[in-house]
N, C-alpha and C positions, 0 to 999 in steps of 0.2 A: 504493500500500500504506500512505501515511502514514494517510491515513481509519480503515484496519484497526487498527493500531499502534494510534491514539492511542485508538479505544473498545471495546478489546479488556480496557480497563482493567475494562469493563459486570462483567466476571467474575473479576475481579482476576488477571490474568493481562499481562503483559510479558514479552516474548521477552528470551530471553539474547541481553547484545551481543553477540555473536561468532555469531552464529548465520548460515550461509549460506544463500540463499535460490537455487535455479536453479531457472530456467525450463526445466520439461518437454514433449513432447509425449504422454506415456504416461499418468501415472497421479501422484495425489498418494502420495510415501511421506516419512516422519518417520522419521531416523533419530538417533536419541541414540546416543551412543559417548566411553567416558571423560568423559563429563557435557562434552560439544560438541555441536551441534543440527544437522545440515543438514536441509532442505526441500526436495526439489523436485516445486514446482508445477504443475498443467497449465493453472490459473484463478487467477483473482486468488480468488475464492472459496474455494481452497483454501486459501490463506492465513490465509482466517480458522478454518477447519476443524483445519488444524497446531497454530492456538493455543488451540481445545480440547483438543484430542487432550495437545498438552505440559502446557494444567492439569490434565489427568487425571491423568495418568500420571507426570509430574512428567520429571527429568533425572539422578535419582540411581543410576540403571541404565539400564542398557544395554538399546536395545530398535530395533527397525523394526516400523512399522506402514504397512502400501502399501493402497489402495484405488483398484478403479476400477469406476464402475456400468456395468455391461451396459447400462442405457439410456441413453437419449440426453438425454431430457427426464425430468424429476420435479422438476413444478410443484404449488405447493400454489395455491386458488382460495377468497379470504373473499370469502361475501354482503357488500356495503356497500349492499346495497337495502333493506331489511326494516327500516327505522329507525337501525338500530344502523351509521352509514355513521363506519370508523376513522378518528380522529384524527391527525396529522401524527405524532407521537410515536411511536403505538401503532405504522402502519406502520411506523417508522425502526428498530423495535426488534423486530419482525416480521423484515424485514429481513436484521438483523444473525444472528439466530437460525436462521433459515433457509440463511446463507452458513453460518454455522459446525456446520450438523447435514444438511448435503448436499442439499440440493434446488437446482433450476440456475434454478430461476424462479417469479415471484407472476403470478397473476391476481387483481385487486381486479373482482370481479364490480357491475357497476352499470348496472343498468336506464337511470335517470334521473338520477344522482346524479351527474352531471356537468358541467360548464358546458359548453353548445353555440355557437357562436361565432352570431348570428342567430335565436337562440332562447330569448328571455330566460326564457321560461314551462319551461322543460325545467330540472326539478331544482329549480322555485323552494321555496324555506321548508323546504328538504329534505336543507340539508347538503352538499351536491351538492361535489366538489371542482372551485374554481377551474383554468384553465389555468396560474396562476404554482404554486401546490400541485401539481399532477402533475408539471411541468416539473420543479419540485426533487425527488418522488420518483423519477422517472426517472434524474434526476441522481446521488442517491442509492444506488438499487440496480442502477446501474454502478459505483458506486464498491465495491462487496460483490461484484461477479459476478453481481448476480442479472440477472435478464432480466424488467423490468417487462410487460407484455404488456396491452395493455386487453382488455377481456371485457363485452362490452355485450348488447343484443338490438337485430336487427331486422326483427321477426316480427311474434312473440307474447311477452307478458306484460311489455307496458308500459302495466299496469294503473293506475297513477301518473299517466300523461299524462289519462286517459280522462276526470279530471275538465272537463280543457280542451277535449273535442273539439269542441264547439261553437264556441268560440270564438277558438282558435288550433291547434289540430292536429284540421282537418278530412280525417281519413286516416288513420279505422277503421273496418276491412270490420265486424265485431262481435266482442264482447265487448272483448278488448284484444289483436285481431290488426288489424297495419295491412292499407291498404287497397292490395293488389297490382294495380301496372298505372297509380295516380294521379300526377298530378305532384308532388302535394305530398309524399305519400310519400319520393319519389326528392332532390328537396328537402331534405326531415325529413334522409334520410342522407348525403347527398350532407356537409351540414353536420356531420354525427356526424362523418364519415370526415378531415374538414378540418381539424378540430380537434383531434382524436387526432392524425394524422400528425405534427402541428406540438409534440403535448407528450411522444410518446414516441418515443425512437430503436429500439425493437423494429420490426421491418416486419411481426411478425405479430400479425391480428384475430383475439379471439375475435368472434362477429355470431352466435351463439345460434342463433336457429331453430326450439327446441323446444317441443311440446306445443302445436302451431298447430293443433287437434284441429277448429275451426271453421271454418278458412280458407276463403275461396269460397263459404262460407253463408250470406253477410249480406249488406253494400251490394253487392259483386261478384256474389253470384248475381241477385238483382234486375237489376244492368245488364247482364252477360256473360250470363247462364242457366248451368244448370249445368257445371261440366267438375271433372275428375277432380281432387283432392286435386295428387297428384303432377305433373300437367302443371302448374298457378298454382306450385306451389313452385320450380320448374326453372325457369319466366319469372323470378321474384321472384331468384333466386337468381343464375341470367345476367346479370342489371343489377345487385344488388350486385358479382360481381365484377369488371363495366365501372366502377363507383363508385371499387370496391379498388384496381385496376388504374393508376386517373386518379391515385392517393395514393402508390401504393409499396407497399401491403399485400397482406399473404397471407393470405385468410382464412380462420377454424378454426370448425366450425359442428357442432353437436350431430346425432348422427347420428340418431336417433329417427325421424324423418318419413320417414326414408328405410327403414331395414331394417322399420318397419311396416307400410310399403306394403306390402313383398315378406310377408309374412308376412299380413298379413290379407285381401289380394289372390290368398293361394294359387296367385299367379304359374307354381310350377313344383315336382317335386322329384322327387329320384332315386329309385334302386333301394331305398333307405332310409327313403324318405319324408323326405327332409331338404328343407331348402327351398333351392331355384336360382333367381337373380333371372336375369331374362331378360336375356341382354346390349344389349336396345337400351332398357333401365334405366339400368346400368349404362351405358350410350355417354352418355345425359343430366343425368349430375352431372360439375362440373368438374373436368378432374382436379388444378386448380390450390387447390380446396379438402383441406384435412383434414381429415378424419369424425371427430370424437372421439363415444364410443360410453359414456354414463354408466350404472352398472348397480353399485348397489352395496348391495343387500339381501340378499345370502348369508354364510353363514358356511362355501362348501367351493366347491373351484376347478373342480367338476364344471358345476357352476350357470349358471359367468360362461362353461361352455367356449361352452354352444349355440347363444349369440350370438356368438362373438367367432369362431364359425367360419363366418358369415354373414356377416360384416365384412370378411371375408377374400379375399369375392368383388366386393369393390370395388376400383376403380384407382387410390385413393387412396391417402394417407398416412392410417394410423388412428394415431388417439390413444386409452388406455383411462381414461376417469376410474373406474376401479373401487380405488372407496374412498372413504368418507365418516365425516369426525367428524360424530358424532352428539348436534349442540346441537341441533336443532331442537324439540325438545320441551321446552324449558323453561327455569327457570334452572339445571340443571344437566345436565352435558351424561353421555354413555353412552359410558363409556374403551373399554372392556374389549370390547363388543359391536364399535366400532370398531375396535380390532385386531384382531380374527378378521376383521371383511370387509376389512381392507387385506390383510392373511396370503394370503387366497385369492384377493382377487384378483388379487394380485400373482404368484402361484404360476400362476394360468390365463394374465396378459399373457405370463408366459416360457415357458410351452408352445406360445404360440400366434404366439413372437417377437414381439411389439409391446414398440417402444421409446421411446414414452412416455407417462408413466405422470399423473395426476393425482388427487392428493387433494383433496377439496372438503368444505368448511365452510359451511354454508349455516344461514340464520337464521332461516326460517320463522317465523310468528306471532310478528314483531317484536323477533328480533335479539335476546332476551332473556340468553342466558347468554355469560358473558367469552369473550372468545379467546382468553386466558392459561389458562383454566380446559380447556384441548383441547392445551394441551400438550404432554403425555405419548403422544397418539396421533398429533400432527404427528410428532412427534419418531419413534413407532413405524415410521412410512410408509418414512420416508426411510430409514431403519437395516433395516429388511427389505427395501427397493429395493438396498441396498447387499449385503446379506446377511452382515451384522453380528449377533451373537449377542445373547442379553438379558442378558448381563453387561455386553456394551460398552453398551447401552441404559443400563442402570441408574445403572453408575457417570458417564457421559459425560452423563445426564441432574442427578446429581448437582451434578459440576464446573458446568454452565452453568446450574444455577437454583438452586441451593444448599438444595435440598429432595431427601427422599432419594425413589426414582420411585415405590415401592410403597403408600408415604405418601397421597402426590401424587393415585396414581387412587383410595383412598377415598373423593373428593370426591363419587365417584358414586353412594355407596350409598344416597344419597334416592332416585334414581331405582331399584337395582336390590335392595336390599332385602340385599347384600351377598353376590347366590347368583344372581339372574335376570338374564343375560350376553348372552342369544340373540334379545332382545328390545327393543320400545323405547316398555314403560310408563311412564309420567311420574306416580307417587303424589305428588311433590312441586309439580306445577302443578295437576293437578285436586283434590287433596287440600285446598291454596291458597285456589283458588277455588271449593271446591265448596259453593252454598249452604248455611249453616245450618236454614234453615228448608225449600228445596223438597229439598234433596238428592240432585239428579240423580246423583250417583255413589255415594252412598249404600249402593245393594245389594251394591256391591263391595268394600266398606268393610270393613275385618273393624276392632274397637278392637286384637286380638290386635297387628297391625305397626306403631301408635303403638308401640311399644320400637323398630323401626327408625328412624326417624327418632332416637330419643336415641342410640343405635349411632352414628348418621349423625354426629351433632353431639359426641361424644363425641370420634371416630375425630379430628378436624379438628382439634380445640380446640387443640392445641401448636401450628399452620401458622399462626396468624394474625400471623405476624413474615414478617421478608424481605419479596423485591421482590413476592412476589405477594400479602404478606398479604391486601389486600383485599377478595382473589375470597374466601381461607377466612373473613374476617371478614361477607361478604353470607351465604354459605350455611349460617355459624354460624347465625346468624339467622335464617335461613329453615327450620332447620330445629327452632328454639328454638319459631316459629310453629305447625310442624305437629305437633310434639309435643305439644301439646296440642289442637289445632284438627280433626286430623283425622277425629277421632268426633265431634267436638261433634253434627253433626247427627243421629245414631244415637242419643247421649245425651237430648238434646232430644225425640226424638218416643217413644222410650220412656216416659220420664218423662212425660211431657205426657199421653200413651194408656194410663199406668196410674196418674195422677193425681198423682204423689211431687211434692210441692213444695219437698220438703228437697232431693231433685235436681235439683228447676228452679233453686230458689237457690246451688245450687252450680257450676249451668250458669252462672249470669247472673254470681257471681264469675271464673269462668275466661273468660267472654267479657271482662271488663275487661281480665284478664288480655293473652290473646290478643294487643286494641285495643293495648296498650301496647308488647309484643312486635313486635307488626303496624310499631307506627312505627318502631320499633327500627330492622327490616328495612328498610322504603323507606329510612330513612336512608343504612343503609349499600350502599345498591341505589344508591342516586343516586351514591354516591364512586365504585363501583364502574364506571357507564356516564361517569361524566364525568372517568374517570383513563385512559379505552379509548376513547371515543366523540366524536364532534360530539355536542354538548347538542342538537341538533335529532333527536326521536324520543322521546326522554327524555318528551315531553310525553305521548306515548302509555300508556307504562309509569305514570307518576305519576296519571293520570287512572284505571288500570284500578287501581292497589294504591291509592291514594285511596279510591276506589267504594269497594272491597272495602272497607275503612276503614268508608267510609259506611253500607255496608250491616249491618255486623257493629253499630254506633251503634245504628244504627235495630230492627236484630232485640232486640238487649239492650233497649231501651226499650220495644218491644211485650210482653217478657216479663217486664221490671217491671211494668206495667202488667196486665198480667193476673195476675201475685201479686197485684195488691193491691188485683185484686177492679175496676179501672175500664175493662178490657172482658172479655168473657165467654168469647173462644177467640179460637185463633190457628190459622185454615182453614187453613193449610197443613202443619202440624203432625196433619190428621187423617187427612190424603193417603194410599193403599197405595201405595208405589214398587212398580215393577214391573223386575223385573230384566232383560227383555227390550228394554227404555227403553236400553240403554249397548251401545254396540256397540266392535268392535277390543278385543276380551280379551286379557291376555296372560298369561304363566306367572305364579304365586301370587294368582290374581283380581284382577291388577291391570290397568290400563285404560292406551289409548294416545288422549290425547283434545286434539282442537286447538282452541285459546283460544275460536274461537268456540260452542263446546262446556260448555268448562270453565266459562266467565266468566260467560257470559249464560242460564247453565242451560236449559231446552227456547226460552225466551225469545231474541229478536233484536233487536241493534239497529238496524238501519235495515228491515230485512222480507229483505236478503239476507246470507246467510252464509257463501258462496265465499269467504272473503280469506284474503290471503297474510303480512297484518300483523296 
């Protein structure tokens, strides 16, 4: 407990000497009495939970506050694949945050991004965490209660390795599913599972599994010919858990490939038409794995019931990851949307008894927005797993970040326009990156919500103090950018097509403008990734907000240039956009659009535009 004590101070908080601490088997309760403290714990983690709860609420009255969650597990899981792979820091203070607001465990999600003992090419130039780094946050989030847990792939989407396959990891079937049945494969994890064992005291894997949608189609069909989806995955899956077995591990694997089967397989179903997996299905997954079952696009517990009652007919242990903070679309993440799908789906795991629960952060199109900046909806998860009111939310969000919580989720209103909750358009990344001159998102454009964005940055302007000022001082920024950027190209091809050159010249002032805004931002973007992140990734983001940079230069130059007469038009400017061009609408015409989308306008860079960074 001394670990706890001593950086409990994070929140300016020190227990009262006198204060007794027993050890429980039941539940944590905090009881003040004549300004005396007793504690008793059932985790070391509660301990650091007591010492929010007593800065809350202080000791000047008389109070008990008891808590004990129905589940078993409520794990939170950050992408550290997608560039943005966290810092020693960011984790420790992850961490800390996590014991004192009730979750019992982290998964740090990482493809590659780890050092493999035998495998120098796995994670290289990527950030990857060393074996001495996990070994100390292992260390670490024992010392909090938490239960580090590794969460890898070994399947699909070790899209990272595939540069190497030629040359050191020859063992992929296609695309970036390994190659089921080789030796090197078994190899490839045999090595993963070696090295994990040896840096975390958790005995349990996550080993992924999911969206293997090609598996058996590529080098394996060529040499086996074909065979069913489900039958290669139950091989593939039997030998990891001879691997897991050889180490100590229990492994936890995404359940997708499996309830797909039974569902698009139209296997079987009842009086109801519901669907019944055959039980000599079910007899071939282990029962020594646990299915965790991710599903979290709804906003009502109806939604997550008609799978989670399909789950039910497995002999496993289910896990629900139903629940997602919603960064993936940008640098700003979608609070508000994310606590309606934790709400429900939390409301459907306890109708349907599953006991544990996981929230996942995930970082899609390069890990762009803070994990401080998800806060409020971490923080939602676990206070609704508890079933904890949004008073105790608010104020207890308070005491531990010393921002007040309602404050806090305005961060999102670039993304949501301060009213579109159900949704997850991103105006502030394609709005960002949306060319000037070809204006692929253009037709969705209205100038009318340029005022949200000044809303947005308005809303903020007091938060940029405190321990998180940073993230409100990036999205000041960003959002200082799009208030004037985000018509630009509407502006421009108006003017241009009705000839006004006092518009054009006032376009070409605001693009200066813009340029200088623009650098503002990446400046305060780079504090922002390198006060949370490994600098490796970084290089991604400063090369596409650079571009962007570069390109906004070069359009303002073609458009002086054509003021003053030394060339004759700017083709792109005479374009019809065609509003049928943008797809994924969402409420208020706003759009849900991924980097390679927004950035490279109908344009690509390499000729393919599947990626996950």
């Amino acid at each position: 407990m001394e670990q706890i004590f001593k950086e409990l101070v994070e929140i300016g908080y020190v227990f009262p000497a006198e204060t007794e601490f027993v050890s429980s088997k039941n539940r944590l309760k905090v009881n003040v009495l004549n300004g005396r403290v007793r504690i008793d714990y059932a985790n070391i983690r509660d301990v650091a939970r007591a010492g929010l709860i007593l800065k809350t609420y202080g000791t000047d009255s008389d109070y008990v506050i008891e808590e004990k969650n129905e589940f078993k597990d409520v794990c939170l899981m950050v992408d550290c694949s997608r560039n943005a792979v966290k810092n020693i820091q960011t984790v420790k203070k992850l961490i800390r945050n996590l014991a004192m607001i009730g979750y019992t465990s982290l998964m740090l999600y990482t493809e590659d991004t780890y050092e493999v003992e035998n495998e120098p090419m796995f994670g290289y130039l990527r950030g990857r965490y060393t074996k001495a780094e996990m070994k100390e946050l292992d260390a670490y989030a024992n010392q909090w209660g938490i239960e580090l847990i590794p969460c890898i792939q070994t399947l699909a989407h070790l899209n990272q390795l595939t540069r190497y396959k030629y040359s050191h990891f020859k063992c992929f079937d296609c695309e970036d599913i390994l190659f089921v049945g080789e030796e090197r494969t078994y190899a490839l994890i045999d090595n993963m599972f070696k090295t994990l064992s040896e840096c975390y005291a958790s005995r349990r894997i996550h080993i992924g599994m999911d969206e293997a949608w090609l598996l058996g189609r590529g080098k394996y069909l060529n040499k086996n010919g074909l065979a069913p989806r489900f039958e290669i995955l139950c091989v593939h899956l039997q030998k990891i858990c001879e691997i897991a077995r050889k180490y100590g591990l229990k492994p936890i694997m995404w359940s997708d490939m499996f309830w797909r089967t039974a569902i698009e397989g139209r296997n079987g179903h009842d009086k109801n038409d519901e669907v019944l997996i055959p039980q000599e299905i079910l007899n071939k997954i282990p029962k020594e794995v646990t299915l965790c079952h991710w599903d979290y696009h709804y906003v009502n517990a109806e939604e997550y019931g008609k799978l989670l009652g399909i789950h039910k007919q497995f002999n496993n242990e289910i896990w629900f990851a139903g629940g997602t903070v919603e960064d993936i679309r940008g640098f700003i993440p979608h609070l508000t949307y994310s606590n309606k799908v934790a709400k429900a789906a939390i409301e459907a795991a306890k109708s349907f008894n599953i006991k544990s629960l996981m929230e996942t952060v995930w970082g899609d199109n390069g890990g762009e927005c803070s994990l401080f900046a998800t806060l409020p909806a971490i923080m939602c998860y676990s206070y609704t797993s508890l079933g904890l009111s949004n008073e105790r939310l608010e104020r207890e969000f308070q005491a531990l970040t010393g921002y007040d919580y309602n404050e806090y989720m305005r961060l999102e209103e670039a993304q949501t326009f301060g009213k579109y909750t159900e949704d997850l358009g991103n105006p502030s990344k394609y709005g960002l990156y949306n060319d000037v001159f070809l204006g692929y998102a253009d037709t969705a454009i209205s100038t009318e919500d340029k005022k949200y964005f000044t809303k947005a940055k308005q809303s903020i302007a007091n938060l940029k103090n405190g321990q998180y000022g940073y993230v409100f001082e990036s999205a000041y920024d960003l959002n200082a950018v799009l208030e004037l950027k985000y018509d630009m190209g509407l502006r421009l091809r108006k003017a241009y097509q009705e000839k006004d050159k006092t518009e054009l010249n006032n376009c070409a002032d605001d693009l200066l403008k813009t340029i200088g805004l623009l650098e503002k931002f990446i400046e305060s973007y780079r504090k922002q990734w390198l006060t949370e992140n490994k600098p490796n990734g970084l290089e991604v983001q400063e090369i596409r907000l650079c571009g962007l940079k570069g390109r906004l230069i070069g359009c303002r130059e073609r458009l002086i240039a054509y003021l003053n007469g030394e060339i004759e038009e700017i083709p792109e400017l005479n374009e019809t956009l065609l509003e049928q061009a943008v797809s994924r609408k969402c409420a208020g015409n706003r759009l849900d659009l991924f980097s390679h989308e927004a950035i490279a306008s109908v344009g690509a860079f390499d000729g393919y535009t599947e990626v996950d960074v």
